[in-house]
VOGU-3710 file (C-alpha; in Angstrom, 3 decimals, decimal comma):
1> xxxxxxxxxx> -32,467/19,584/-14,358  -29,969/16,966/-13,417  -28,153/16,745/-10,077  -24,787/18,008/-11,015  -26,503/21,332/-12,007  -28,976/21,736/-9,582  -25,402/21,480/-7,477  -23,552/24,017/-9,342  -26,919/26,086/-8,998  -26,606/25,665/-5,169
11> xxxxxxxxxx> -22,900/26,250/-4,726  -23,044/29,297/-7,237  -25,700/30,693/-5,574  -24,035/30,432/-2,291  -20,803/31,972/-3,867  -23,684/35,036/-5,107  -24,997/35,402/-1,884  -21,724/35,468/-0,196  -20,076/38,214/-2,225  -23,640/41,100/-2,589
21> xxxxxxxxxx> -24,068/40,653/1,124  -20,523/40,709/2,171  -21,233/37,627/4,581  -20,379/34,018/5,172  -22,078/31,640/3,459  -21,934/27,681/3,634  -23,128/24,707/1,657  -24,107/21,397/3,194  -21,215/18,833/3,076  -20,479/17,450/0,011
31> xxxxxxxxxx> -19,328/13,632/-0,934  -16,222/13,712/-3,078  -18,434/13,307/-6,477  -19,376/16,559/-5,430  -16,317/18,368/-4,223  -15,140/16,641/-7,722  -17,878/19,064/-9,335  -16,931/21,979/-7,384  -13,457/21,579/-8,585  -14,722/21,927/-11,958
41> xxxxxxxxxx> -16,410/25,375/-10,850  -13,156/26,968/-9,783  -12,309/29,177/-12,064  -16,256/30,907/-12,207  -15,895/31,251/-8,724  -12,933/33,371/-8,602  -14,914/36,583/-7,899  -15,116/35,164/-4,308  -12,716/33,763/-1,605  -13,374/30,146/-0,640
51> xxxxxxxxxx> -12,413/27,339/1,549  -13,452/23,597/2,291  -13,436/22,256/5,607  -15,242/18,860/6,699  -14,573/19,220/11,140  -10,993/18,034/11,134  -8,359/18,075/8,033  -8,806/14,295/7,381  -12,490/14,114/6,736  -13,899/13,049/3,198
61> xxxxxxxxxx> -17,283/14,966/3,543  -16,363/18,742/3,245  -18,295/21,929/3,451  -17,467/25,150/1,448  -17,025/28,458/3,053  -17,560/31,632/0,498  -15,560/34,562/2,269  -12,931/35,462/4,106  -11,092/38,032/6,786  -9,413/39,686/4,024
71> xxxxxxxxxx> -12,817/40,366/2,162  -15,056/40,635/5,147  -13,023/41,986/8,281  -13,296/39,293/10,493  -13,075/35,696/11,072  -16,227/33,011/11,203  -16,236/29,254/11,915  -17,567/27,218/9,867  -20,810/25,978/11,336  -19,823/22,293/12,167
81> xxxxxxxxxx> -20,475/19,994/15,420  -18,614/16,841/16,490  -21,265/14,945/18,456  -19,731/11,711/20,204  -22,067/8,686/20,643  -21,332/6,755/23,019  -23,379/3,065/24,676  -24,916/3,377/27,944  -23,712/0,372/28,806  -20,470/-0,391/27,098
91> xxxxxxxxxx> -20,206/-4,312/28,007  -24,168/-5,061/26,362  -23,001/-2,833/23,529  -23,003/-4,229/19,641  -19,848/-3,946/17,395  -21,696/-0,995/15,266  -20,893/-0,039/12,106  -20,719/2,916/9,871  -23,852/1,978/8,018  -25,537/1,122/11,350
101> xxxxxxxxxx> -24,796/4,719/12,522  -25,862/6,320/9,495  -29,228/4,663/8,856  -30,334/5,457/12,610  -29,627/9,042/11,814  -31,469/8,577/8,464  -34,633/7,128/10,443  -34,913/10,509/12,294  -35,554/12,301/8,825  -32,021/13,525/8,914
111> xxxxxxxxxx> -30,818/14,272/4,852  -27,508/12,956/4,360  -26,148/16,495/3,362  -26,495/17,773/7,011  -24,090/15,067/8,161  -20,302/14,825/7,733  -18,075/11,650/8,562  -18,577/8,879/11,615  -15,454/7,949/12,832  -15,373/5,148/14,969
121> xxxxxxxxxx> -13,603/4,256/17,961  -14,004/1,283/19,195  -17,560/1,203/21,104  -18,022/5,026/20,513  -18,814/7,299/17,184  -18,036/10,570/16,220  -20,303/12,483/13,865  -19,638/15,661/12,332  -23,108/17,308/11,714  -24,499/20,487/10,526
131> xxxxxxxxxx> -24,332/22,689/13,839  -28,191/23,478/13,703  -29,270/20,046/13,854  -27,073/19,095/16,397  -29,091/19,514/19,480  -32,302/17,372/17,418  -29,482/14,599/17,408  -28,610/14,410/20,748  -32,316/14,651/22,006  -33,507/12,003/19,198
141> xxxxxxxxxx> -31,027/9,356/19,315  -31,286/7,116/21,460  -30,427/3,466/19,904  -28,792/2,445/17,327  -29,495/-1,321/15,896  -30,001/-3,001/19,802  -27,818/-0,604/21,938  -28,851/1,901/23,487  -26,769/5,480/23,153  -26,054/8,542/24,544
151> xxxxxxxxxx> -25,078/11,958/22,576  -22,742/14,573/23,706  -21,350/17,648/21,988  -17,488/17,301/22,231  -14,626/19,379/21,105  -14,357/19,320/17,475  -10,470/18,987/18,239  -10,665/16,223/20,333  -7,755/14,136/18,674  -9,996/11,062/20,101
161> xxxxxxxxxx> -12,022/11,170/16,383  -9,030/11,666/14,245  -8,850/8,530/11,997  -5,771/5,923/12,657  -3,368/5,622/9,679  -1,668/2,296/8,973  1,889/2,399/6,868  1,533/0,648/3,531  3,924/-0,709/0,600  3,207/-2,296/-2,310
171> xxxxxxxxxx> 5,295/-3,351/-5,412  3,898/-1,203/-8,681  5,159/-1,358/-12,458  5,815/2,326/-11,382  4,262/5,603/-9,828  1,458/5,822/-12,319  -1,832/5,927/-10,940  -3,286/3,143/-12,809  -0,261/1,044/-11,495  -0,601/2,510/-8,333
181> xxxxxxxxxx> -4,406/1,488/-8,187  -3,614/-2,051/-9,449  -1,386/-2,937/-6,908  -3,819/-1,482/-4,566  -6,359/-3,337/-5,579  -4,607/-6,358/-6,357  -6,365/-5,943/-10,059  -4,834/-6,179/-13,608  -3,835/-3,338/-14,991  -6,612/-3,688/-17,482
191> xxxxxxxxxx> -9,089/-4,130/-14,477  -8,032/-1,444/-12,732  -8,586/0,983/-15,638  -12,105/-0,152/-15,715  -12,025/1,679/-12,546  -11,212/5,069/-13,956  -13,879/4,852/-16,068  -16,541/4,016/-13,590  -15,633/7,277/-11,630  -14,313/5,425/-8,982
201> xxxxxxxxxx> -10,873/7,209/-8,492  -10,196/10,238/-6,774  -6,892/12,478/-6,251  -7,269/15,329/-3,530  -11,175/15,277/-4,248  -11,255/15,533/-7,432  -12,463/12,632/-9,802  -9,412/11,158/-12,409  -10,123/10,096/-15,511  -6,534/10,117/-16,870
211> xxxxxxxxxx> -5,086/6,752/-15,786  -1,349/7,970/-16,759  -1,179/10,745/-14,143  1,969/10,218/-12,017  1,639/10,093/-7,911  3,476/12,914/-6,422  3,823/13,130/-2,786  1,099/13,756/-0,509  -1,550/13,296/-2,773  -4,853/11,754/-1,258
221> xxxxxxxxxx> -5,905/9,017/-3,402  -9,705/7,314/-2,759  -10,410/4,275/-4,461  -14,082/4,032/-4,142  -15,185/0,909/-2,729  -11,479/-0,240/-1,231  -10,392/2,956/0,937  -8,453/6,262/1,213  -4,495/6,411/0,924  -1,800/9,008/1,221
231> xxxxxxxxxx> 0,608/8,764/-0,711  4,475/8,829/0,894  6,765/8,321/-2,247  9,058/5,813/-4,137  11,264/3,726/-2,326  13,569/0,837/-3,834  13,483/-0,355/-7,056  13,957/-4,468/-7,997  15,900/-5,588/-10,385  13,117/-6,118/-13,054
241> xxxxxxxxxx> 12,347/-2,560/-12,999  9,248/-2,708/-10,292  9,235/0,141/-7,278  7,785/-0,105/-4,230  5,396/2,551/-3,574  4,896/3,666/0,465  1,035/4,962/1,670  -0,568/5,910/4,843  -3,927/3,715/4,591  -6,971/5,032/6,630
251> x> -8,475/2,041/8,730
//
């Protein structure tokens, strides 16, 4: 059995569990391929209420939560944990990054499925994690590359994490996203279609394969390998024809 079904199998079973036992159930967090697949799975699911949550609403890793207080009679959090990670001593600290962050946690035998997005600020990390693993983080952890770390459980609203969003504009042939991704990219159009068909594009989690699809506002577009955009909306148009299209970039 391939991945995508052994997935499906997963979330499905989840869904199952969910509705005979009239109880919560979770999945692990998913990468947007795999939200893209659960998108797919929407209309077999609709025997049971569901919702995707990832710790705060700008995170790319999302869980999915099968019930809800109208089915079930009460309200349940979903089972998440912001840990932050901070040095012990900021001024010997390294400049870490997201991959050094993630392979530490990988050393302690942690699958990547228990662990949501690092954001990072400045010398410090937060990590959303799977709430029962939490605790084997923050006694585990101590280093990551050369520096040495502490862990704390934080509020998983502390607006501290929440990723910074930089205003955007570039100049498109027009509010298509394969124009849209071009200027983006600063690819040909031609190039940038390549892109589509290397599953690289996303639009609110779910993978696009049609390249003509027009941008409407609000959208969340990923472009795998060059970063995560909202989209704002048209603005001016030259006198050639060209628009400039306004995003929120994630740094």
């Amino acid at each position: 059995m391939d991945n995508e079904s052994l997935l499906k199998n997963k979330i499905m079973d989840a869904a199952n569990r969910s509705f005979r036992q009239n109880i919560y159930t979770y999945t692990n967090f998913l990468d947007i391929n795999e939200q893209s697949v659960f998108a797919q799975m929407k209309n077999p699911l609709n025997f049971v209420a569901f919702k995707t949550y990832g710790g705060n609403d700008a995170c790319e890793r999302q869980m999915i939560q099968f019930g809800s207080f109208e089915t079930l009679g009460y309200e349940e959090e979903f089972p998440i944990t912001l840990i932050k990670i901070s040095p012990l001593i900021e001024k010997y600290a390294e400049s870490l990054s997201h991959r050094d962050y993630l392979g530490a946690l990988m050393n302690l035998g942690i699958k990547r499925e228990m662990l949501g997005d690092i954001n990072i600020k400045g010398k410090d990390a937060y990590l959303y994690c799977v709430s029962h693993i939490a605790d084997f983080i923050i006694d585990n952890l101590s280093t990551v590359k050369h520096t040495h770390i502490q862990c704390t459980k934080t509020d998983i609203n502390d607006i501290e994490c929440s990723p910074e969003l930089e205003d955007i504009e570039v100049l498109s042939a027009s509010e298509r996203i394969d124009a849209a991704v071009a200027s983006l990219t600063k690819l040909s159009r031609s190039q940038a279609v390549e892109l589509f068909r290397a599953r690289k594009i996303f639009i609110n989690s779910r993978q696009m394969e049609n390249n003509s699809y027009q941008l409407k506002a609000n959208d969340i577009l990923v472009i795998r390998g060059t970063g995560k955009f909202i989209y704002q909306g048209c603005g001016r148009e030259t006198k050639k024809g060209r628009v400039y299209l306004s995003f929120k970039k994630y740094v």
